[in-house]
C-alpha positions, -999 to 999 in steps of 0.1 A, spaced: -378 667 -859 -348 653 -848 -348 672 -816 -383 662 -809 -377 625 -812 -344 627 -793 -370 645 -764 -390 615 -769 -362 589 -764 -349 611 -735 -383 610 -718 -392 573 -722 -356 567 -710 -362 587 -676 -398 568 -672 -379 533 -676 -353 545 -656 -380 552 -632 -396 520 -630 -365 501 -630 -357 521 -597 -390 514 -583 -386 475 -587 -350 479 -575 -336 469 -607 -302 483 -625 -301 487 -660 -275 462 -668 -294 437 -650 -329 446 -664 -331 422 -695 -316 390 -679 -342 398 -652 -373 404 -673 -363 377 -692 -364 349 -664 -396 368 -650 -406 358 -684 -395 327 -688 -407 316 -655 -444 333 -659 -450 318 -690 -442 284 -680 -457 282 -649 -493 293 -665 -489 260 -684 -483 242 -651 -507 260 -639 -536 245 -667 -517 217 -661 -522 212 -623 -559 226 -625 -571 203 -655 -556 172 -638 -569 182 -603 -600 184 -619 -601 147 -639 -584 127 -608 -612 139 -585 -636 129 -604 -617 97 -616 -605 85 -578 -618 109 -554 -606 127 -528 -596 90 -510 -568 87 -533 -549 116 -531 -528 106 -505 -513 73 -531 -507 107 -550 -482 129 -528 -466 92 -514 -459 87 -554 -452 127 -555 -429 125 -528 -408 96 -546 -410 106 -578 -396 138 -569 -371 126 -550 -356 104 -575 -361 135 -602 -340 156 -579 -315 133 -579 -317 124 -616 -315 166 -622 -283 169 -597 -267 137 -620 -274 151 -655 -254 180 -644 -224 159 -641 -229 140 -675 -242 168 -696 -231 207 -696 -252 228 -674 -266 252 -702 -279 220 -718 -294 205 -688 -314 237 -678 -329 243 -715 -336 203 -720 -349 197 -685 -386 214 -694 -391 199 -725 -379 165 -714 -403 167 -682 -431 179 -706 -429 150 -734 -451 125 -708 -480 151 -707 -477 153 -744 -481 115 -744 -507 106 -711 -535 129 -728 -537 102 -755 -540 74 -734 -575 100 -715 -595 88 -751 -582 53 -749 -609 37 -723 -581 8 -712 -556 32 -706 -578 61 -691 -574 55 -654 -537 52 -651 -535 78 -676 -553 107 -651 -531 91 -618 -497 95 -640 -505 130 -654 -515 140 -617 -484 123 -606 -460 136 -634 -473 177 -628 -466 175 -590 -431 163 -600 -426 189 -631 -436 217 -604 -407 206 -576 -378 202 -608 -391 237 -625 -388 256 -595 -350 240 -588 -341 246 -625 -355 284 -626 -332 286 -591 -301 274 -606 -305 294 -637 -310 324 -616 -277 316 -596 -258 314 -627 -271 346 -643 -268 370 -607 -241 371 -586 -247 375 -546 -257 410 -546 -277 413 -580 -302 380 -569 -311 401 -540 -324 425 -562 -339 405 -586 -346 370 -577 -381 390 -558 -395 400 -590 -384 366 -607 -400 349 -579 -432 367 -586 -436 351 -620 -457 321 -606 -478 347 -590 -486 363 -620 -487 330 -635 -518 322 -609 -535 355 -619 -535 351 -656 -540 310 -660 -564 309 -628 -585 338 -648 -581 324 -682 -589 283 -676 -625 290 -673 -630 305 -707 -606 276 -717 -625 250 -705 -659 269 -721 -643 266 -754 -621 238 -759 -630 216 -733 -614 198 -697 -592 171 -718 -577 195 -746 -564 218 -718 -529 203 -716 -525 197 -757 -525 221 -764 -523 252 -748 -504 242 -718 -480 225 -740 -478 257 -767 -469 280 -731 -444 259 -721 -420 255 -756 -426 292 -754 -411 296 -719 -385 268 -730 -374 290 -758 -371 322 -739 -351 301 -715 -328 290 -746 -324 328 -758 -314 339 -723 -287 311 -721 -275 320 -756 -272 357 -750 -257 349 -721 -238 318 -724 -208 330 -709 -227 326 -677 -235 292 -683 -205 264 -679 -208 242 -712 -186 220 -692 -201 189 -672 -192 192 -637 -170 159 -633 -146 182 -653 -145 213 -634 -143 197 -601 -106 193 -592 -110 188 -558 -102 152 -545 -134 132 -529 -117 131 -495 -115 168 -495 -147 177 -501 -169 201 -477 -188 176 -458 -215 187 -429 -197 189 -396 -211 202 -364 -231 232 -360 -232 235 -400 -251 198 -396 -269 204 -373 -287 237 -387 -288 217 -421 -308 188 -403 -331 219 -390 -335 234 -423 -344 201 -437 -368 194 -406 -383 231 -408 -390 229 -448 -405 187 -443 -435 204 -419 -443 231 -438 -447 207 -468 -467 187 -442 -488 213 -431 -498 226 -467 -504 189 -482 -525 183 -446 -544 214 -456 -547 208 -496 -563 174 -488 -588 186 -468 -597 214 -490 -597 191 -521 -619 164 -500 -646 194 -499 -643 210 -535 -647 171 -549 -677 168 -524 -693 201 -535 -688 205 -575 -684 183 -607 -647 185 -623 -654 211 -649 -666 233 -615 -635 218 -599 -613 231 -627 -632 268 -629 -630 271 -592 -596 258 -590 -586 288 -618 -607 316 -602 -595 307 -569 -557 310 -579 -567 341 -600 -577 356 -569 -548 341 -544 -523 356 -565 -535 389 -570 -534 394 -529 -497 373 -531 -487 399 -557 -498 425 -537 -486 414 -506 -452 404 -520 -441 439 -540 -458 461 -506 -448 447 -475 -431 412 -474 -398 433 -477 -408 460 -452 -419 429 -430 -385 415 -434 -365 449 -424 -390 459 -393 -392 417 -382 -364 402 -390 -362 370 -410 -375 344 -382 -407 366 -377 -412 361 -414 -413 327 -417 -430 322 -382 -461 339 -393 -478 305 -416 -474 280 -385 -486 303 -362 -510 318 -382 -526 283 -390 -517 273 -351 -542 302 -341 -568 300 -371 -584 265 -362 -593 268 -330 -614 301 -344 -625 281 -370 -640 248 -353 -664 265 -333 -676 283 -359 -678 255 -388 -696 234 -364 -678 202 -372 -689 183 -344 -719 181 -365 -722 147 -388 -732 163 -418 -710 190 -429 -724 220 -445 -708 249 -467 -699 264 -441 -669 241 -434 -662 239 -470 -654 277 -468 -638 273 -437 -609 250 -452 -613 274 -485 -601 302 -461 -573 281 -444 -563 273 -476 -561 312 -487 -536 316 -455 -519 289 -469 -512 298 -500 -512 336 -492 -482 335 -469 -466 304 -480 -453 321 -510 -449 353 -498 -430 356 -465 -420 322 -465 -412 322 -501 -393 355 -493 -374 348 -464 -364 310 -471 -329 320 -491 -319 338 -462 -318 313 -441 -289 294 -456 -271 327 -459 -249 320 -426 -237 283 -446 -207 286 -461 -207 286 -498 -184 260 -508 -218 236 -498 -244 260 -492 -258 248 -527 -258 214 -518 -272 221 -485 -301 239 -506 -307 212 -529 -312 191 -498 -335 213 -481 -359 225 -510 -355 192 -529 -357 161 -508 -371 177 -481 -404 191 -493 -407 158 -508 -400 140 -477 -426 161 -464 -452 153 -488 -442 116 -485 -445 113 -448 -482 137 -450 -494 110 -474 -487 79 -452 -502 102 -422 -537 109 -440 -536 72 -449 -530 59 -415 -555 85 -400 -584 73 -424 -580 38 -417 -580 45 -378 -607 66 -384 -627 43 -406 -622 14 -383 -627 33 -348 -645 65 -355 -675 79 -367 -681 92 -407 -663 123 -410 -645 123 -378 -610 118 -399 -616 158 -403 -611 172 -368 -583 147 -365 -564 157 -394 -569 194 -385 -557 188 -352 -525 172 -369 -515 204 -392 -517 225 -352 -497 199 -338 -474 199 -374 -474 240 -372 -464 238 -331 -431 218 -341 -423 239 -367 -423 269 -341 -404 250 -320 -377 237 -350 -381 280 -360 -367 285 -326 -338 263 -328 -329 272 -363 -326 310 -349 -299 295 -322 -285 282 -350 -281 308 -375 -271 329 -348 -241 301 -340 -228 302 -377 -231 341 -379 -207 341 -354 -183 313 -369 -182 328 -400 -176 368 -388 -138 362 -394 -145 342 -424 -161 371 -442 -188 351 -454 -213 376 -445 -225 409 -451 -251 436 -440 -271 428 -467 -277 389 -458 -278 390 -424 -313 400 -398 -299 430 -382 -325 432 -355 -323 397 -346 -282 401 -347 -283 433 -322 -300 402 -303 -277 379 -309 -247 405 -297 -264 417 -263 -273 376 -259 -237 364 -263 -219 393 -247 -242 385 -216 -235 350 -216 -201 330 -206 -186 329 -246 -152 333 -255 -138 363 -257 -127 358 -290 -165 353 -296 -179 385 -282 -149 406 -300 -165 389 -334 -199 401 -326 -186 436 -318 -167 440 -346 -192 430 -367 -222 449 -357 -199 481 -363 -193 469 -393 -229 464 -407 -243 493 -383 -223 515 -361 -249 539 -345 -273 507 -335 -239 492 -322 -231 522 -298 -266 518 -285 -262 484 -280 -224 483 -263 -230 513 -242 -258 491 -217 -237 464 -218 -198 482 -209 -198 480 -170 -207 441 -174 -175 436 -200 -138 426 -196 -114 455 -198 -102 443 -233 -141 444 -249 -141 474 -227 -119 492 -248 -130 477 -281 -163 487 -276 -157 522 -262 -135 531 -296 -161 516 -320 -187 544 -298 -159 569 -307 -161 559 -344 -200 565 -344 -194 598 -327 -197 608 -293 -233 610 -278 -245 623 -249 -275 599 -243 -253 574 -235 -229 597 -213 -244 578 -180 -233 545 -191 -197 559 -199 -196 579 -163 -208 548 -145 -178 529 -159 -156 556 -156 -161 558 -118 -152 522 -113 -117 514 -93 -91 490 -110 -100 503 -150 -71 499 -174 -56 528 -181 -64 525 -217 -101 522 -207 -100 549 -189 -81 573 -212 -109 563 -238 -135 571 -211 -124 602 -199 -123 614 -243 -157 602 -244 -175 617 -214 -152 655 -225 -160 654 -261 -202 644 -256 -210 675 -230 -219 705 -241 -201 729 -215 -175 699 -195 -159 712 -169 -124 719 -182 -105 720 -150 -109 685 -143 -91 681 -171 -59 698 -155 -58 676 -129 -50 650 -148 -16 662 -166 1 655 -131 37 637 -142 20 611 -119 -9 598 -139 -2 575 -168 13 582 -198 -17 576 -218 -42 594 -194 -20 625 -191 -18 629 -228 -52 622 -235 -64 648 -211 -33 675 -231 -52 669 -270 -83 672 -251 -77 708 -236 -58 718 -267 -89 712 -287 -111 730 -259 -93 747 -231 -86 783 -222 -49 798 -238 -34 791 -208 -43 756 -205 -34 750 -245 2 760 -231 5 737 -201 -10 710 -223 16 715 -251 39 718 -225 29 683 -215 29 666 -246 65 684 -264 73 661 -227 59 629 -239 72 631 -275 111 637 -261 110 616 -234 138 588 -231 108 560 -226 95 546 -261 62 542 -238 59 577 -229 66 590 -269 43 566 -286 16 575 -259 22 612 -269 18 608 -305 -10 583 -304 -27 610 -284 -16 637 -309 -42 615 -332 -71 634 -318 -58 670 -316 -71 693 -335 -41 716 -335 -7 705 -333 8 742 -337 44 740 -321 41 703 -315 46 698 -360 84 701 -349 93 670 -334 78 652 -367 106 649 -385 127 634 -354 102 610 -347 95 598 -383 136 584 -373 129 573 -341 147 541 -331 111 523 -318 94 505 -346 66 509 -323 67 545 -325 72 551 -362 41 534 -368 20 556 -346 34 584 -361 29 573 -396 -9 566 -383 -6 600 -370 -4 622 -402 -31 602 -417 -54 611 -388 -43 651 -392 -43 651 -424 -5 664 -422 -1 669 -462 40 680 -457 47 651 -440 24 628 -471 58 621 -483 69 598 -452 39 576 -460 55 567 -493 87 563 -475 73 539 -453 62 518 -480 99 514 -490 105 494 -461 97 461 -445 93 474 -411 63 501 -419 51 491 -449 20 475 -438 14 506 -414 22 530 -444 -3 508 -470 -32 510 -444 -30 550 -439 -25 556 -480 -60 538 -479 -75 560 -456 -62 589 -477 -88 576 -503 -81 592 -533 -60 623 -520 -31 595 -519 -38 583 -556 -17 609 -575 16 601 -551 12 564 -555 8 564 -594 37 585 -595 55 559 -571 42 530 -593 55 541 -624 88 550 -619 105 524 -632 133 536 -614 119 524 -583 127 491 -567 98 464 -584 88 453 -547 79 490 -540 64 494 -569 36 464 -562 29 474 -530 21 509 -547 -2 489 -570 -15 467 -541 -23 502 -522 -39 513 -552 -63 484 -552 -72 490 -516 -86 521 -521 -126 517 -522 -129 544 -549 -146 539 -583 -112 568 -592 -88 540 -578 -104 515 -600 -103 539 -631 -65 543 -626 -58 505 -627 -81 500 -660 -58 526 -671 -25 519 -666 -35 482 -677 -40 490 -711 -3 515 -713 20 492 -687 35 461 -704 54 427 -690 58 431 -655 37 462 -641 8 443 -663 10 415 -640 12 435 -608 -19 456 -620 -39 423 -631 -31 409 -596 -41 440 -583 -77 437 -604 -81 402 -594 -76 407 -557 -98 438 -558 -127 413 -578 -127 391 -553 -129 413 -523 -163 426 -537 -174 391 -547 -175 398 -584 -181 364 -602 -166 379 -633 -168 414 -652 -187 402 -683 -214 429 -684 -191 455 -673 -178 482 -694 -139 467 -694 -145 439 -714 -136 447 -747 -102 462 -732 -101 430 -719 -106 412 -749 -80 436 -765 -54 433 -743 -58 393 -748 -54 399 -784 -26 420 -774 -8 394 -757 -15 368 -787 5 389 -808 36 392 -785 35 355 -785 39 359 -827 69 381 -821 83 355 -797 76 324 -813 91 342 -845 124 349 -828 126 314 -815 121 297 -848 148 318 -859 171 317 -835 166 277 -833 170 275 -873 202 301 -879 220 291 -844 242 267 -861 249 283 -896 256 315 -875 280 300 -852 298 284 -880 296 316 -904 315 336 -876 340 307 -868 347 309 -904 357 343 -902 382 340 -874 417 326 -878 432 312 -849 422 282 -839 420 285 -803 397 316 -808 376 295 -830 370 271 -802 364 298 -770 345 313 -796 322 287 -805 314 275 -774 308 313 -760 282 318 -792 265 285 -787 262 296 -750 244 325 -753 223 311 -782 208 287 -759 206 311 -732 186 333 -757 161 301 -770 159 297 -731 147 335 -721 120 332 -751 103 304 -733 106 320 -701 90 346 -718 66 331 -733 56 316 -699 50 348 -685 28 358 -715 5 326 -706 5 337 -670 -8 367 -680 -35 355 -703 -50 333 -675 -50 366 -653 -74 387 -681 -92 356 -686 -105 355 -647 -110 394 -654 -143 381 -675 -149 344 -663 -154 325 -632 -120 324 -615 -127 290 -601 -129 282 -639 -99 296 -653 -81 283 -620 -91 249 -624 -74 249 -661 -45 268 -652 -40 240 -623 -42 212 -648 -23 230 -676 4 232 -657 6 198 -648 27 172 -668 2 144 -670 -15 141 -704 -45 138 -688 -48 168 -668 -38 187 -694 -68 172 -717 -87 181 -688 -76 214 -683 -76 219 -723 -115 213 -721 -123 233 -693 -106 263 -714 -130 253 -743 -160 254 -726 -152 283 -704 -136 309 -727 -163 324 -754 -140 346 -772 -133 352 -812 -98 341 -799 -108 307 -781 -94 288 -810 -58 306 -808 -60 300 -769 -63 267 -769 -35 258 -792 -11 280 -773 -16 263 -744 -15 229 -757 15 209 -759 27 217 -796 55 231 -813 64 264 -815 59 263 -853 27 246 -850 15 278 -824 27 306 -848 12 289 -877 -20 291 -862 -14 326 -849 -7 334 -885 -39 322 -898 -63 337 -872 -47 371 -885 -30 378 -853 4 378 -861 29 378 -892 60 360 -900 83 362 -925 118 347 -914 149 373 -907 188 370 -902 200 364 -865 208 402 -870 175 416 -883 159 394 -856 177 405 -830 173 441 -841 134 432 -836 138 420 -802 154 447 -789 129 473 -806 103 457 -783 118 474 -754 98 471 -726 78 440 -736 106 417 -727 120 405 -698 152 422 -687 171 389 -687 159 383 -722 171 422 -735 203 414 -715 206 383 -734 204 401 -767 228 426 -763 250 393 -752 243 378 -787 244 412 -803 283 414 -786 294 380 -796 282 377 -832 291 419 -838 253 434 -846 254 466 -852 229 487 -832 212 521 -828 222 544 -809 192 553 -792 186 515 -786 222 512 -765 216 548 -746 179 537 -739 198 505 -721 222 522 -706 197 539 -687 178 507 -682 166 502 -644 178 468 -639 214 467 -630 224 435 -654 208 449 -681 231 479 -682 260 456 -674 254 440 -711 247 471 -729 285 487 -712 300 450 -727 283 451 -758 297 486 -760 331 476 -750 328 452 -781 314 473 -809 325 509 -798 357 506 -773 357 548 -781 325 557 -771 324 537 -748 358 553 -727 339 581 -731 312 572 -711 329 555 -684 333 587 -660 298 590 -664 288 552 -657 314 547 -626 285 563 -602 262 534 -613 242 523 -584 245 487 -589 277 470 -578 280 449 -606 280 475 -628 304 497 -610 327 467 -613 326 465 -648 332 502 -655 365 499 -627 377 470 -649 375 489 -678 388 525 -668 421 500 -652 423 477 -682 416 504 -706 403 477 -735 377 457 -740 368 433 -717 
């Protein structure tokens, strides 16, 4: 039985599995996805019943006439309710303001429906419900986009805000199906209470379990205290990131035009052709039927569209399509004619389809690309902007049109001539917004550019065809050459075989530097003999660099088939340059006859002795590309100590590219020093994971120097290996005090290279959470010793006085203990410092870093108020069992006060100890404190005669840090003058000077020092 149900559960697994990987989904983000798709579904079919039911009454309370009073009102009202949204989240918490905003939005169509049986109040009743759903619709869509951004990082909305997105189209299917049976049974007036009010609480409360369950995701801090930034250093809109901002705005104001143009008309004709409760069935069917094509047409090819198209073709096809569908439809409606028929009813019913069809499809789809290229410091602000004020700007300025136009036409025109004039405006409307399409792709293609060294951008938000565009476009033109090296650069980045096909048309035309930038990124996508033309055209030109031509020549041997190796020869004349003369050597060692292999190694054992640092980095840079270095492995070790800085580096490069595993060990070297280490670090990363066992076994050998040591960890973290990433979760939770830090920096760095918000659905955070807990319990030990310490100092330093006789001693004596007492109290803050350091480092492990930077920032400052601030940004940020404990350590109490409440959260215990036991306890910790505050306590363990181990002082003696040993030797010299001249012939070979001194001083003195 059991294996039959675990068959089951295995089964069902692989089908969800399945599905997930059909909708693009990951598992971890599967229930925060479903959740909003719920969330969002459900409470757009009671907008939906909403929008339909109050359609239905206004038309048949004001007419068609009116509805332009209606989007003018929209237009405000939503305005000032995108404003009033953006303020609330700087009073109130954002989880707050997202849950609250539907309900609070929802309590007026609670209310209006009341005033639909009171006959006074009836009128203004149906034009304020209208009003108030247009607005709900414009602040439901901004909260559901928000709430996305905060639950999905860059990479997961990509993959999920589609299907989220799709809710209101499943929404139109099910409430557009559903309101006619509604409206059978319960009638056009009880639509709203309520069944439209029942589906929206439920979509509010699914919305208020999502936030719960995910609350970490959700600041429950009011913006006005997370912003630190000062109001004069604030992004503001300069330039080219204006300018496409004022061309979003304009591009997103027409199409609003264009669909409100459009919805009048085919509103004018339903009111003219059906009661309201045919109005309100129609309405339902229709948007049944609409979203069952957008549904369709949104999971089948809107994405496939995008990836063939591009983004600009995407959201091109509404004004066009519109642009070309009137004209069709004007002959064929026949609306020169006074009286209108059906048939022009169903003409604007088909418009309308388009409308609606692609208007929340491809447009829908490709809109959040198009603020991809703003940076992100305001791209959020820019988008507010943009979907906010500017549809309703749209709708605002359509109203006043369709007003204007039907007092012209009442006053100058014939009945029913208003309709080919407001058709003719939504072509005119949809030609500017082709024309503003075009200028926004100038534009995106402007900040692309601008932000290529930024790294704002990625292959996954970017057009690619329309970049390959943009690349051929600006390498053609007169742009900087700084430019055009961007747009190389990063076109190999995002696609390196599209970018050989596009840089090999374009290399005769190039400057020699581009020349040879593009040539080795056509290298990097290997050599290909369709575009051997192009490189022989180029090669054949007079005046090339010899670089150029070196990289030519490499290109054009290694795409034939059967070259013609004898050219080659002719080439490894003494004459030619350096570079071209060895390029042609690793070229006929890799293909060449035996005899030619020996006048090209001939050639090259040349370039790597020769007198010239030109002529030996030339020969081992062209030793990168040979397949076989046979004899040539020689001169390795001589040139590993060549006196050219220049020429170490290449060879360092060198071994990398052969894969020369003897000669691994001069890459560790290399990170020892200054001069290569940055050279060294970048070929340990190439090595991918081969290089991970040398640098773990570099980065924890404590007997290493600590600067070599986190460049080991640094190179670790460069490595863009799930293994690399393994190793630094591991060696986090065994490494204490200062290797922790340098593997946390490591993590962070790594984190936000890849644009992680924060790891809270990864697998690491309950080691995170136990390493914090970790860290709170060191503090215990710490704050312990400093009670103590602080308490005994004074009896101590009188109980030993008391012992001593001579005055004078008494008084050296005293002064020395009180000394080192102090300097003890002092290394236990230091310490404890360090500890808080490093509980702000696993904090941004699992919370925005922006967050835990902001507190950090004001924590540290000494004004009361920032550090309230900072105090409540740690509050509201952190949601740990811990938070409590947290808080109170970093707020400005006592060190009692902090153990106390260490004490009662269970995380640490205390139970006061002699200066002697205590300091017995300190030096137990080992490697948890700070070598100045062990060396400290073998100071205080000298002066006041504490006994210790034996394995404590041998485990200090053979302490890496210099001045630590120098204290254990004195404390030795104190407590055990014989062991310790037993020692000394083993400790005079000490490394560090200060220690060597010591030990000379005692084998001379022959006493204790």
């Amino acid at each position: 039985m059991e294996l039959k149900n675990f068959s089951l559960v295995a089964k069902n697994k692989g089908v969800l599995n399945r599905l997930l990987k059909w909708v693009n989904l990951r598992p971890e983000e599967s229930d925060r996805t479903l959740l909003m798709f719920a969330f969002y579904t459900i409470t757009s079919i009671g907008l939906r019943w909403s929008e339909d039911s109050t359609v239905a009454l206004f038309l048949d309370q004001y007419g068609a006439k009116s509805l332009p009073w209606i989007y003018i009102a929209s237009a405000a009202l939503g305005s000032v309710l995108v404003f009033f949204y953006s303020w609330l989240q700087k009073i109130f918490p954002l989880r707050l303001v997202i849950v609250a905003i539907a309900p609070f939005m929802f309590v007026p169509l609670i209310l209006l429906p009341f005033g639909l049986q009171v006959s006074p109040f009836q009128v203004i009743s149906i034009f304020l419900l209208r009003l108030w759903v247009d607005a709900f619709y414009i602040v439901n869509d901004l909260n559901t986009s928000i709430a996305a951004n905060q639950l999905f990082n860059i990479r997961e909305i990509k993959r999920t805000y589609p299907l989220i997105s799709s809710g209101i189209l499943v929404a139109d299917v099910l409430s557009g199906f559903s309101l006619p049976l509604l409206l059978l049974f319960v009638g056009l007036h009880n639509v709203i209470v309520p069944f439209a009010a029942s589906f929206i609480v439920l979509g509010t409360l699914i919305l208020w379990y999502l936030t719960h369950n995910y609350r970490q995701a959700f600041p429950n801090t009011p913006q006005r205290l997370i912003s630190t930034t000062p109001r004069s250093t604030k992004s503001r809109l300069t330039g080219s990131v204006k300018r496409y901002a004022l061309l979003l705005f304009a591009f997103f104001a027409l199409l609003q035009v264009m669909g409100i143009l459009i919805d009048f008309q085919y509103l004018t004709q339903l009111k003219l052709n059906y009661n309201d409760k045919q109005i309100a069935s129609f309405l339902g069917i229709f948007g049944g039927i609409t979203g069952l094509c957008e549904l369709t047409m949104q999971w089948f090819i809107s994405s496939r569209l995008l990836e063939r198209s591009g983004v600009f073709v995407a959201v091109a096809t509404l004004p066009a399509s519109v642009i070309v569908l009137i004209p069709i439809v004007i002959p064929i409606l026949g609306l020169f004619v006074v009286i209108q028929g059906q048939n022009f009813f169903w003409g604007l019913v088909i418009i309308k389809f388009l409308d609606e069809l692609l208007r929340y499809t491809f447009v829908a789809s490709s809109g959040p690309l198009l603020f991809q290229p703003i940076p992100a410091k305001i791209r959020s602000r820019v988008q507010t902007f943009s979907s906010g004020v500017a549809e309703a700007f749209g709708a605002g300025t359509a109203g006043v049109v369709i007003l204007v136009t039907l007092w012209l036409c009442t006053r100058f025109l014939p009945i029913n001539g208003h309709d080919l004039i407001l058709l003719l405006l939504t072509a005119i409307a949809g030609m500017i917004c082709l024309g503003v399409i075009w200028l926004l792709q100038k534009g995106y293609v402007e900040l692309l550019v601008s932000s290529a060294e930024q790294g704002q951008i990625s292959a996954s938000n970017i057009d690619l065809p329309l970049f390959k565009q943009v690349v051929v476009k600006t390498l053609s033109e007169k742009s900087t050459e700084a430019d055009k090296r961007s747009c190389i650069e990063l076109l190999s980045q995002f696609d390196l075989q599209g970018a050989a096909e596009v840089l090999a048309s374009m290399l005769v035309k190039l400057s020699p530097d581009l020349q040879k930038c593009s040539l080795e990124v056509m290298q990097a996508a290997g050599a290909n003999a369709a575009y051997l033309p192009e490189v022989r055209t180029l090669a054949q030109q007079e005046n090339l660099t010899p670089e150029v031509f070196a990289l030519s020549l490499r290109y054009i041997w290694l795409a034939e088939q059967h070259p013609d190796l004898g050219k080659l020869e002719e080439y490894l004349h003494p004459q030619e340059n350096s570079l071209i003369r060895g390029t042609a050597a690793a070229l006929l060692l890799r293909q060449g006859t035996p005899m030619q292999k020996v006048a090209a190694m001939h050639t090259l054992r040349k370039m790597l002795t020769h007198k010239l640092e030109l002529e030996r980095m030339n020969g081992v840079k062209v030793l990168r590309e040979a397949v076989y270095l046979q004899a040539l492995r020689i001169h390795i070790p001589n040139l590993l100590q060549d006196d050219s800085l220049r020429v170490r580096h290449a060879v360092l490069e060198m071994i990398v590219a052969n894969q020369l595993e003897e000669y691994y060990s001069a890459l560790l070297t290399g990170l020892c020093y200054k001069s290569t280490r940055t050279t060294a670090m970048l070929a340990l990363v190439q090595l991918e994971n081969e290089a991970l066992p040398m640098l773990l076994s570099l980065a924890t050998n404590i007997y290493k120097p600590d600067v070599v040591r986190m460049y080991a960890w640094r190179t670790i973290g460069q490595i863009p290996t799930l293994e690399a990433m393994d190793i630094l979760w591991q060696q986090l939770e065994i490494f204490r005090g200062k290797s922790r830090d340098c593997i946390l920096r490591t993590l962070l760095k790594r984190q936000q290279k890849e644009e992680i918000i924060s790891l809270v659905d990864g697998l690491y955070q309950n080691k995170v959470e136990t390493l914090i807990e970790q860290e709170l319990s060191f503090l215990g030990e710490i704050y312990a010793a400093y009670i103590d310490f602080k308490t005994q100092g004074e009896i101590s330093a009188a109980y030993i006085n008391f012992k001593r006789q001579n005055t004078l001693e008494k008084t050296q004596m005293n002064q020395k203990l009180i000394t080192i007492l102090s300097l003890v109290e002092r290394a236990l803050l230091e310490l404890e410092i360090d500890v808080k350091e490093r509980l702000m480092m696993l904090l941004k492990l699992i919370y925005s870093q922006d967050n835990i930077q902001a507190a950090a920032f004001n924590l540290r400052s000494e004004s009361a108020l920032n550090l309230a601030r900072g105090l409540e940004i740690l509050e509201h940020t952190v949601n740990l069992p811990s938070k409590s404990v947290l808080v109170n350590i970093f707020d400005r109490r006592s060190q009692e006060e902090k153990l106390q409440h260490l004490v009662s959260k269970g995380m640490a215990e205390y139970q006061e100890m002699g200066l002697s036991d205590r300091t017995r306890r300190l030096i137990s910790l080992g490697n948890l404190l700070s070598d100045w505050c062990l060396a400290c306590c073998f100071h205080f363990a000298q002066v006041a005669y504490i006994p210790l181990t034996i394995p404590e002082i041998i485990a200090t003696l053979r302490h890496p840090t210099g001045f630590v040993r120098e204290a254990a030797i004195a404390y030795l010299s104190v407590v055990s003058p014989r062991v310790l001249l037993e020692l000394l012939p083993q400790l005079k070979n000490d490394p560090h000077p200060l220690v060597v001194a010591q030990v000379k001083k005692l084998m001379v003195d022959g006493s204790p020092i």
